[in-house]
C-alpha positions in Angstrom: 147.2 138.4 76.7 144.5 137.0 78.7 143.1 138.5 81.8 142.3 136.6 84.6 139.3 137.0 87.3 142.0 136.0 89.7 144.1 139.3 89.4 140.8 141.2 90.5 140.6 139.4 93.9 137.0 139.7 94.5 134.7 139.1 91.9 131.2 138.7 92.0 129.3 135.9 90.3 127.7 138.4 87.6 131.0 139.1 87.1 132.1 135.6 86.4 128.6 134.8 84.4 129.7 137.5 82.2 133.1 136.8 81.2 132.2 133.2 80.1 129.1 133.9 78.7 126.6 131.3 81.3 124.1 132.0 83.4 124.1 133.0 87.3 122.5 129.8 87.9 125.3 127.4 86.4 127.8 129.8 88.1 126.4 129.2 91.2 126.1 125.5 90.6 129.9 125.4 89.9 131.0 127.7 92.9 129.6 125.4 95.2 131.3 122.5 93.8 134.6 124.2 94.4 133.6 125.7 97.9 133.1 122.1 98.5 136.7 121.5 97.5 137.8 124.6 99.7 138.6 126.4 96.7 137.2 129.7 96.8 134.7 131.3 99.6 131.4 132.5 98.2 129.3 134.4 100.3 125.6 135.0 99.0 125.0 137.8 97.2 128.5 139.2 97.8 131.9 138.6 96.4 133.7 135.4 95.2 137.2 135.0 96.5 140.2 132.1 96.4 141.2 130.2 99.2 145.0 129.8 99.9 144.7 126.4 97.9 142.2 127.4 95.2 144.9 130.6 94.4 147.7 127.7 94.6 145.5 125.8 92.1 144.7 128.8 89.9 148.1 129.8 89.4 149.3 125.6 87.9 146.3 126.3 85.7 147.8 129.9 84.8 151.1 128.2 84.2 149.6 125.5 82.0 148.1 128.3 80.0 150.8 130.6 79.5 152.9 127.7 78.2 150.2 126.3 76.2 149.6 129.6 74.7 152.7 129.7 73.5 153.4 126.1 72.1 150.9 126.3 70.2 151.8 129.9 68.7 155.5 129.2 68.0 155.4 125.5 67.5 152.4 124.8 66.0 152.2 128.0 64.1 148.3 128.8 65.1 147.2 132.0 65.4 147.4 134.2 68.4 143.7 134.2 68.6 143.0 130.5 68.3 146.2 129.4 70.4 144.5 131.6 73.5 141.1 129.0 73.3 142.6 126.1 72.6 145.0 126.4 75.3 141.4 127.5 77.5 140.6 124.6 76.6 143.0 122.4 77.2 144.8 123.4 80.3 141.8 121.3 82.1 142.3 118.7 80.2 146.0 117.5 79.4 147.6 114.8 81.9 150.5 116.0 83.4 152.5 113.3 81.3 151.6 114.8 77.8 152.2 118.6 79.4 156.0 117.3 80.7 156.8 115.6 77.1 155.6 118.9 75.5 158.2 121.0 77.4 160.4 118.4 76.7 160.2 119.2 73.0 160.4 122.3 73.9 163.4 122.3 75.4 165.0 120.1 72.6 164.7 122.4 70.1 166.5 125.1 71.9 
């Protein structure tokens, strides 16, 4: 299962630069973009934390994951491994319409 910076409350940009492999600087360039958004606080070289509304947000994208994850492992029949990043990548990316007439097939075939 994948971990999530979220579960570890504060985090510090190193921190995030390291788990997805980019530098500081296109960390920092993203942070402000969802400070801007009132997603997350971000003080200067301290800690990273959600907002109220960015952890509201980071939980739908948690949920999209979890249940990506796993349509693609039972109903697709990919591997564990490649179900977790595909699903990475597209719990961004999916409309809401597509995600709704998955779990619909989903829930047919129960």
């Amino acid at each position: 299962m994948v971990s999530f910076l979220s579960d570890e409350g504060v985090v510090r940009v190193t921190d995030i630069a390291a788990r997805l492999g980019v530098s500081k600087p296109s960390v920092l360039t993203a942070l402000k973009v969802l400070e801007e958004q009132g997603l997350l606080e971000h003080e200067r070289y301290r800690t990273v934390s959600l907002t109220k509304k960015g952890a509201i947000q980071a939980a739908e994208i948690r949920e999209r994951h979890s249940f990506l994850t796993a349509f693609l492992q039972n109903i697709v029949r990919v591997s564990p491994d490649t179900a977790e990043k595909d699903a990475c990548k597209m719990e961004h990316l999916l409309s809401e319409e597509t995600l709704q007439k998955m779990k619909a097939l989903v829930t047919a075939r129960r």
